[in-house]
ZAKEVEX-735872 format. One record per residue: x, y, z of N, C-alpha, C in turn. Coordinates in nm, 3 decimals, decimal comma. Layout:
BEGIN
rec n_x X; n_y Y; n_z Z; ca_x X; ca_y Y; ca_z Z; c_x X; c_y Y; c_z Z
...
***
This chain:
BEGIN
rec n_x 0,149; n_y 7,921; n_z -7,080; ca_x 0,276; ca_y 7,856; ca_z -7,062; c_x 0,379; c_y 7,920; c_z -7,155
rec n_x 0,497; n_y 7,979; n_z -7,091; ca_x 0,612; ca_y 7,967; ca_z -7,179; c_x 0,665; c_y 7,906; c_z -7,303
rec n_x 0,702; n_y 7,972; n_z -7,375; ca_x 0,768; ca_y 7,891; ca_z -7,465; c_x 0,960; c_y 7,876; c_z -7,449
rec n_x 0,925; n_y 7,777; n_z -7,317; ca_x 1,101; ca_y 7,759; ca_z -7,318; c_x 1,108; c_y 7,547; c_z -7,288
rec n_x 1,206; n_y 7,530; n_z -7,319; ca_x 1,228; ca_y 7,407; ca_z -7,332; c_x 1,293; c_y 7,368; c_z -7,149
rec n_x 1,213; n_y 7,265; n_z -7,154; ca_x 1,233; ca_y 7,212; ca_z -6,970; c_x 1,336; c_y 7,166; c_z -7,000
rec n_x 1,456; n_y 7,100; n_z -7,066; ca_x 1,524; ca_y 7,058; ca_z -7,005; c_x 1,622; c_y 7,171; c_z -7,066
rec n_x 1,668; n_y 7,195; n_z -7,162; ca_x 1,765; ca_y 7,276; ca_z -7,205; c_x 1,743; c_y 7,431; c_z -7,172
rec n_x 1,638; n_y 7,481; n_z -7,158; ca_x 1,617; ca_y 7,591; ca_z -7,105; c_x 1,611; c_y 7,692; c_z -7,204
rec n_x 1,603; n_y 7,610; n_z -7,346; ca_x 1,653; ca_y 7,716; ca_z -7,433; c_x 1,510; c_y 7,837; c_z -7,476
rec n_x 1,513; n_y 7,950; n_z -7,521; ca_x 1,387; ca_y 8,019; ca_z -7,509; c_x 1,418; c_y 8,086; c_z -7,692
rec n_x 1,282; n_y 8,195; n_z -7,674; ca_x 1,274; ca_y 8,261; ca_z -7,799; c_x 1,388; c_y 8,358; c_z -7,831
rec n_x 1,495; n_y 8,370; n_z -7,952; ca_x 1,588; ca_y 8,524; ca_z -7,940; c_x 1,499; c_y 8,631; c_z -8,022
rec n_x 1,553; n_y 8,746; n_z -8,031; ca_x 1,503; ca_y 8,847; ca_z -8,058; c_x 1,625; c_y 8,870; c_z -8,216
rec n_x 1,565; n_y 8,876; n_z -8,338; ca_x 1,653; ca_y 8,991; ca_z -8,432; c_x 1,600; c_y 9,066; c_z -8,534
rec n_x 1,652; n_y 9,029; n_z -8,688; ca_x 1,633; ca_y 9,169; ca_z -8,746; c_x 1,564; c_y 9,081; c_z -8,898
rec n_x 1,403; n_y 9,146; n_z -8,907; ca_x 1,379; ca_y 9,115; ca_z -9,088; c_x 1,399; c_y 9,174; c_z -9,176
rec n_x 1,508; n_y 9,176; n_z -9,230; ca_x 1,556; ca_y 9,242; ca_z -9,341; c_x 1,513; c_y 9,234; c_z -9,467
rec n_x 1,456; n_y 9,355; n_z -9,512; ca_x 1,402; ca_y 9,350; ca_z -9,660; c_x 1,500; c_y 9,396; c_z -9,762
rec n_x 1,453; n_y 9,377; n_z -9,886; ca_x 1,547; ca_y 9,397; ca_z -9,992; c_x 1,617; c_y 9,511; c_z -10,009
rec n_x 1,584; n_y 9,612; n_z -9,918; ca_x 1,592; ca_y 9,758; ca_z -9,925; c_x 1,652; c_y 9,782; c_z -9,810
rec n_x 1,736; n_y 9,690; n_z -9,705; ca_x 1,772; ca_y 9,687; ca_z -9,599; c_x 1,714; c_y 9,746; c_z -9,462
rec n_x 1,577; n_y 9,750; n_z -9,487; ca_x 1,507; ca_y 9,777; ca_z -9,405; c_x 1,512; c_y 9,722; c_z -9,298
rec n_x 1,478; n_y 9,727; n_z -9,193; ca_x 1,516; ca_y 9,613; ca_z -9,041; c_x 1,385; c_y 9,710; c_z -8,932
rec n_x 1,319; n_y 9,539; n_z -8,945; ca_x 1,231; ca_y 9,544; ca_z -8,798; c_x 1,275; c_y 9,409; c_z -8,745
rec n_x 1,216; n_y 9,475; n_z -8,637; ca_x 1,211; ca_y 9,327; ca_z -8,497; c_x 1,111; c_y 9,194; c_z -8,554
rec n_x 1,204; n_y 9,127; n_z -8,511; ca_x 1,157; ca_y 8,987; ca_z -8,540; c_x 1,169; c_y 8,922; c_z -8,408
rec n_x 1,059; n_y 8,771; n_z -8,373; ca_x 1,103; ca_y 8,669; ca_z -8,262; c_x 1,139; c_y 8,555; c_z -8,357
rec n_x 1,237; n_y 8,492; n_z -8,294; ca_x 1,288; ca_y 8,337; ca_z -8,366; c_x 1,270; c_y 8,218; c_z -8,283
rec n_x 1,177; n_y 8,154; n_z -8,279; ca_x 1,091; ca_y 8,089; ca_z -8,174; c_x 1,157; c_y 7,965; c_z -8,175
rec n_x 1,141; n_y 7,887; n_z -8,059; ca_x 1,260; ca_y 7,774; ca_z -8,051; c_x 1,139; c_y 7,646; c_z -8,095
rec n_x 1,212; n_y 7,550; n_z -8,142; ca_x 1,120; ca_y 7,428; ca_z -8,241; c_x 1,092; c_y 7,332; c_z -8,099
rec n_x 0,963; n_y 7,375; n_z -8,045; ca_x 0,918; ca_y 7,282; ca_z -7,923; c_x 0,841; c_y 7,195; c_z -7,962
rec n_x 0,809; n_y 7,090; n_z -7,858; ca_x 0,749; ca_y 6,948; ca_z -7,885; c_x 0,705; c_y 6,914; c_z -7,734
rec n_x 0,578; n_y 6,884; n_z -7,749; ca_x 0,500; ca_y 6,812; ca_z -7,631; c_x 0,551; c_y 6,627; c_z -7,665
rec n_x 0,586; n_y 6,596; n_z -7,585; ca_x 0,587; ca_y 6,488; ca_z -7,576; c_x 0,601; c_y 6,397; c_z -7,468
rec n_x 0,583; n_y 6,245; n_z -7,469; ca_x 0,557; ca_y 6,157; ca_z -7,331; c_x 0,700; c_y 6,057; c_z -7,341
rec n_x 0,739; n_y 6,043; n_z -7,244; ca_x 0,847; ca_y 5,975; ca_z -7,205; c_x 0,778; c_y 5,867; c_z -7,111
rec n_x 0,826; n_y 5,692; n_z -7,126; ca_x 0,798; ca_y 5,609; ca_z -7,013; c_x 0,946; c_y 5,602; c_z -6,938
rec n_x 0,883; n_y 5,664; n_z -6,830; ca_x 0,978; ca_y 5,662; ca_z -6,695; c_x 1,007; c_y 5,521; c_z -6,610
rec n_x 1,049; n_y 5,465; n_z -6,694; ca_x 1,116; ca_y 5,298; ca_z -6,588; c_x 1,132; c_y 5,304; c_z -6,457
rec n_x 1,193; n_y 5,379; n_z -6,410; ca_x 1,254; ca_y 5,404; ca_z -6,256; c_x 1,169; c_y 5,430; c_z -6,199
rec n_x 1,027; n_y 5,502; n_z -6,246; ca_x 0,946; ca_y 5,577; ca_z -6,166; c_x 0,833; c_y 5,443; c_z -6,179
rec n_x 0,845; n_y 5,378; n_z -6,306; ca_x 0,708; ca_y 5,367; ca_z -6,320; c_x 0,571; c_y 5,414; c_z -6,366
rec n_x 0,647; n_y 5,548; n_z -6,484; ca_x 0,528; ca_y 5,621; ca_z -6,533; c_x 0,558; c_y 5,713; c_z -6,623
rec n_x 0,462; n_y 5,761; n_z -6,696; ca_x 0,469; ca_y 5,859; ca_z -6,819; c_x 0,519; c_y 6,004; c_z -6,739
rec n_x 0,625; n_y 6,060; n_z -6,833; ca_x 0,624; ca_y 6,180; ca_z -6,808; c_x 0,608; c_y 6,274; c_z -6,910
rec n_x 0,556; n_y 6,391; n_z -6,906; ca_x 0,509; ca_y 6,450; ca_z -6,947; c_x 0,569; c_y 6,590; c_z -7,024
rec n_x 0,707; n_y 6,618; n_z -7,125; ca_x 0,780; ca_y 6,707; ca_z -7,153; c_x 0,754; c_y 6,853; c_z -7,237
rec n_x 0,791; n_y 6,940; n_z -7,238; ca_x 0,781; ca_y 7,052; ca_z -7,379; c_x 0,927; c_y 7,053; c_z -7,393
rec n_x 0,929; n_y 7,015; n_z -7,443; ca_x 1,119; ca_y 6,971; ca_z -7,519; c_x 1,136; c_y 7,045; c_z -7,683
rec n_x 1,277; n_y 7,117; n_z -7,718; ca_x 1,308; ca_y 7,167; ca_z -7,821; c_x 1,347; c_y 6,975; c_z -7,879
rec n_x 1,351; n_y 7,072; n_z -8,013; ca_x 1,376; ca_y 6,883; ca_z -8,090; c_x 1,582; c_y 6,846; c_z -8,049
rec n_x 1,617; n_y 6,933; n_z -7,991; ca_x 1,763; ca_y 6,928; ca_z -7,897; c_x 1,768; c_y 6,864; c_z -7,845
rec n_x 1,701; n_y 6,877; n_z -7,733; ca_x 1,688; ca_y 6,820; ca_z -7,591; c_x 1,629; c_y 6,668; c_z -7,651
rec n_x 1,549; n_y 6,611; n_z -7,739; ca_x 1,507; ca_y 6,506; ca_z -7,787; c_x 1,593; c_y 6,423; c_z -7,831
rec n_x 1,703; n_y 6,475; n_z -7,883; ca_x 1,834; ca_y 6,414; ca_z -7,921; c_x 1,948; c_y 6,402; c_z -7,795
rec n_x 1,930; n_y 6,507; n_z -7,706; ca_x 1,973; ca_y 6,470; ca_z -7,597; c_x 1,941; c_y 6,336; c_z -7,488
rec n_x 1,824; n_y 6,324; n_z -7,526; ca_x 1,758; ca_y 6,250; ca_z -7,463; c_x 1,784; c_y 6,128; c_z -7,495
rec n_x 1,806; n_y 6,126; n_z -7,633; ca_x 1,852; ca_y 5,950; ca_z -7,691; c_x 2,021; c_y 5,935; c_z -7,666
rec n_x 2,098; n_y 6,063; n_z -7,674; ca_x 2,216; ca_y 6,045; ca_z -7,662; c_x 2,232; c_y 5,990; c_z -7,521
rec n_x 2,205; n_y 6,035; n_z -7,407; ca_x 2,208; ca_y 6,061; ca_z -7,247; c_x 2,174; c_y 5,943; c_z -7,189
rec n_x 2,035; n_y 5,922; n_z -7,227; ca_x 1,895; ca_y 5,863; ca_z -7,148; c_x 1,820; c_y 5,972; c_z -7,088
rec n_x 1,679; n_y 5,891; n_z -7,085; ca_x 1,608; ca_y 5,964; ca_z -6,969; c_x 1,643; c_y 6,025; c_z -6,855
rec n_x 1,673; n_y 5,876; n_z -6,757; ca_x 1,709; ca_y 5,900; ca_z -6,668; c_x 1,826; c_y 5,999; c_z -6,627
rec n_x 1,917; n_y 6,005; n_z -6,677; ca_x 2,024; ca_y 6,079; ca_z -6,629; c_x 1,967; c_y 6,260; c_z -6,704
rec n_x 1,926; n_y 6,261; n_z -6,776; ca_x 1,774; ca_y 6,443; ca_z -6,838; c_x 1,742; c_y 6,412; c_z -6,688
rec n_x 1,702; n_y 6,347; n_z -6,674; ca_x 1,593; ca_y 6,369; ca_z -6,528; c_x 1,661; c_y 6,393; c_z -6,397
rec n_x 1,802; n_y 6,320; n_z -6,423; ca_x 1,848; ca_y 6,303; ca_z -6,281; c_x 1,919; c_y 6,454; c_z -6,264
rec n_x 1,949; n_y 6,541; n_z -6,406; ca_x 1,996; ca_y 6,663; ca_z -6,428; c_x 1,887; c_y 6,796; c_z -6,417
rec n_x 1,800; n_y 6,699; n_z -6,456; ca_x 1,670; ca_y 6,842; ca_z -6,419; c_x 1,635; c_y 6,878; c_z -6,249
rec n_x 1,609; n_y 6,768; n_z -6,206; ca_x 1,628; ca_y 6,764; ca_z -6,065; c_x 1,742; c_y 6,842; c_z -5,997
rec n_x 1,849; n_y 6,848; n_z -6,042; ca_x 1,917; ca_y 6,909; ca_z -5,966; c_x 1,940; c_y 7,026; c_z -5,964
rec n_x 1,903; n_y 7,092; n_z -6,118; ca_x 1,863; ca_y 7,238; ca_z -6,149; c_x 1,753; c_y 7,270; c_z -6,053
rec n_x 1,662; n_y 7,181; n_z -6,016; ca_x 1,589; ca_y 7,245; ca_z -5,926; c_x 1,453; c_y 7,218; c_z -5,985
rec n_x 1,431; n_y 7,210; n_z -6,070; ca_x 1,317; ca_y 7,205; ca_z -6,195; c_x 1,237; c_y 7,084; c_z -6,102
rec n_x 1,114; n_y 7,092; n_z -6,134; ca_x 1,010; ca_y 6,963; ca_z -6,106; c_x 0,968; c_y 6,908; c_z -6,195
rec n_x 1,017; n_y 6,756; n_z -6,171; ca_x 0,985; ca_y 6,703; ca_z -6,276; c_x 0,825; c_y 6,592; c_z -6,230
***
């Protein structure tokens, strides 16, 4: 499985580890994901997320339902 966040979409970027000597290699900067369960009222059931801790705050700002009613329309299966 990917490491990208279902609802925000957000993924890993790519940059630079710089040593004291200004040295520079490639680095990944991995996005702060979270498995977690949501109770779905409308549905009647647990759902099942990999959410950045973003989208988790989105989630309390928003609601569920309306994350869901937005993932759906991206196309995404929820």
């Amino acid at each position: 499985m990917s490491r990208v966040c279902q609802v925000t979409g957000k993924k890993a970027l790519v940059g630079n580890r710089v040593s004291h000597s200004n040295h520079k290699t490639k680095r990944r900067l991995e996005v702060n994901l979270r498995n977690k369960r949501f109770w779905f009222e409308e549905e009647s059931r647990w759902l099942r997320l990999r959410l950045s801790a973003r989208a988790m705050r989105l989630i309390d700002k928003q609601g569920l339902a309306q994350v869901v009613r937005d993932m759906r329309a991206r196309g995404e299966k929820v």
